[in-house]
N, C-alpha and C positions, 0 to 999 in steps of 0.2 A: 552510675552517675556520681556518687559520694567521691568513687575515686578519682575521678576526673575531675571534682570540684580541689578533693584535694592536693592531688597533682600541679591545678592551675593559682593553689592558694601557699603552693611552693614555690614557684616559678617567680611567682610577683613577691612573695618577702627576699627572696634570692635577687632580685630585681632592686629592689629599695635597698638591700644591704650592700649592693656593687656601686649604686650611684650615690650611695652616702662615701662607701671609703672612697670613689674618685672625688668626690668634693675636695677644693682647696682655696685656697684664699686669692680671692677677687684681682681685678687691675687693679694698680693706685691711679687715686682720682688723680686728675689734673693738680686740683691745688693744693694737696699735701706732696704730689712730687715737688711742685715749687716752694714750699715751705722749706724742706727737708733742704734741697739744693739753692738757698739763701743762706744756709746757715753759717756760721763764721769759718766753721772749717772750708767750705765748701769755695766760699771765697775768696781767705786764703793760698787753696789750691788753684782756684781757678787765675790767678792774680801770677803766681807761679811759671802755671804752665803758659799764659801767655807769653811773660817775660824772655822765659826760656824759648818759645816760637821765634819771637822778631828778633832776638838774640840771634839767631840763627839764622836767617834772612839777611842780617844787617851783617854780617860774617862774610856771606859772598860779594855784598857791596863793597867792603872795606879792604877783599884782597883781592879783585879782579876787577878788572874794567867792565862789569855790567852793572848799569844803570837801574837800577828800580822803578819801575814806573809804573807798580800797583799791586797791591797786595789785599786780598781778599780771607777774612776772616769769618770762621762759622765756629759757634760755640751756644752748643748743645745739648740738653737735659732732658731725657725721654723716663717718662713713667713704665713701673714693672707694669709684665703682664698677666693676666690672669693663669692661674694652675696650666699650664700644658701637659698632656698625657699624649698627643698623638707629634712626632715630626719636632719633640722641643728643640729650640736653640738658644736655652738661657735664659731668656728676655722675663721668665719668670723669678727669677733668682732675684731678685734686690726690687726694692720699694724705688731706688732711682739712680741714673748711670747719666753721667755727664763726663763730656768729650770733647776736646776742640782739635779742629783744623785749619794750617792755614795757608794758601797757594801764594805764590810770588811768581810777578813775570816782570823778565827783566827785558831789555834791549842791549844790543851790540851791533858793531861797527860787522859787517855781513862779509864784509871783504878781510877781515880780523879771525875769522871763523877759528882757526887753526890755531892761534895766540890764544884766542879768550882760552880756548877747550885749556892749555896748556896750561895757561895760569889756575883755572877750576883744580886741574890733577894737584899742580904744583902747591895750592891752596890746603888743600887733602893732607898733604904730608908735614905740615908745620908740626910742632906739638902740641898738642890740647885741640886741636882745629874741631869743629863741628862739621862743615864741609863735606867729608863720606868719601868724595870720588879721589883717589889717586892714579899715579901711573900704572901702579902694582895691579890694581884693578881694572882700569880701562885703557892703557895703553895703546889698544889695539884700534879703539874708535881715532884715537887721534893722528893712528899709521891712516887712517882711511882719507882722511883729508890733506895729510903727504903726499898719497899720492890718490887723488881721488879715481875713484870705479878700475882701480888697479883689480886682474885676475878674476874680472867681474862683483866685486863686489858692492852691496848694497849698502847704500848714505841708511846709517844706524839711524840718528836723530833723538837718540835717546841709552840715559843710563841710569841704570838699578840700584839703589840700597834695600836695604831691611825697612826702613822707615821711611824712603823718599823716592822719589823720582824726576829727571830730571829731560825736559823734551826741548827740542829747536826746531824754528822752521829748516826744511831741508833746502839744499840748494844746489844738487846736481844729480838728481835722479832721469831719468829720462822722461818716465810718466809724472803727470802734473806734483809741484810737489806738495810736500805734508805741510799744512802749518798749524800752529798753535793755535787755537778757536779761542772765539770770547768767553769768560765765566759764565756759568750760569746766574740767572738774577738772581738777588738776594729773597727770604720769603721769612717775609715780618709778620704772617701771623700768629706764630706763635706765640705762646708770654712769656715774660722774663721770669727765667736768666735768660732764656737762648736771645743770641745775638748774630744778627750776620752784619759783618761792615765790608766796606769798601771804600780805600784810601787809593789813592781820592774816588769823591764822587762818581764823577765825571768823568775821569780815565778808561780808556779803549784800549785792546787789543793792537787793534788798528793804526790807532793812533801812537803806539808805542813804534810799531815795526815804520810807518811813514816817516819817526824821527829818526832814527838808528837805523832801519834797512832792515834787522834781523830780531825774533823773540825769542826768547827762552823763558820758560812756564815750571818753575817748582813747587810743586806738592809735597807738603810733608803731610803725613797721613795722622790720620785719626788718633790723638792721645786722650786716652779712658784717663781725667785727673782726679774725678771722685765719685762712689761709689755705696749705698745703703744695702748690707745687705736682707733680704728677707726671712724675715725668724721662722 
């Protein structure tokens, strides 16, 4: 019996000494992630990275014939997580990680398809361009509407960067075709900083492609502009 007691008077300090060293430091609350990401740095950055967003948006309006007709902004500041030991993916590493996103959907002349594409590549090869798509790169999409469903191929509707992507409604597929869908709604309850806007308000999907005939939808993806890391 003695040793069975102390057998099981093993088992359990062996027990306390495992879930003490997995202990680790907690989520951050809500409002010291918000503290931390008001800070002037943070502001600064975030003040930045926007600039540089519609910079870039305002880029394809300026060398191509598409029209802008809404652009949708998310900008975002998520609290660490607590210690992870099983499945991590980070999210415990920093007190607090803010990001912004921002999508643009434009219009075009539908009957223009093959010009607008030309001008986007053409756009691509200036010097300093923000832009991304060139001929060099996509050339091939713009052979497709030379000669459409030539050799059987299929209306692309879409092209790759590192940091962007770029979609149209389609317009000669056989099966019904693709088009750019509405944004998702924006979701305000979060607390500041995070932000999600929509310029304009009121502006549709819908309402874009009814005036121009055709959408194109760019996403530029997620930029991490500041970041606390956890001691």
């Amino acid at each position: 019996m003695d040793d069975r007691r102390t057998r099981w008077g093993r088992i359990v300090s062996l027990a306390a000494l495992f879930l003490s060293a997995c202990s680790g430091p907690p989520a951050t609350n809500v409002e010291e992630a918000g503290r931390l990401a008001e800070s002037q740095v943070a502001k600064e950055a975030r003040h930045r990275t926007e600039e540089r967003l519609r910079a870039t948006v305002r880029e394809y309006v300026d060398h191509t014939s598409l029209h802008l007709g809404l652009l949708v902004l998310q900008d975002t500041c998520a609290p660490g997580a607590a210690k992870q030991w099983i499945d991590a993916n980070g999210n415990d590493t920093y007190e607090v990680r803010c990001s912004m996103e921002v999508t643009a959907y434009f219009g075009a002349d539908r009957r223009r398809i093959e010009a607008v594409l030309d001008e986007l590549l053409t756009a691509g090869e200036r010097a300093g361009s923000t832009t991304m798509f060139t001929h060099v790169t996509d050339e091939r999409i713009l052979d497709y509407y030379r000669h459409p469903g030539r050799d059987g191929q299929t209306e692309p509707g879409v092209m790759a960067a590192p940091d962007r992507d770029l979609f149209w409604d389609t317009l000669y597929q056989d099966r019904p075709p693709v088009r750019v869908s509405e944004p998702r709604r924006c979701y305000h309850a979060l607390p500041p900083p995070n932000r999600c806007l929509k310029e304009p308000e009121t502006a549709t999907v819908a309402a874009i492609r009814q005036r121009y005939g055709i959408v194109f939808e760019l996403p530029l993806h997620p930029q991490e502009y500041f970041k606390v890391p956890r001691k």
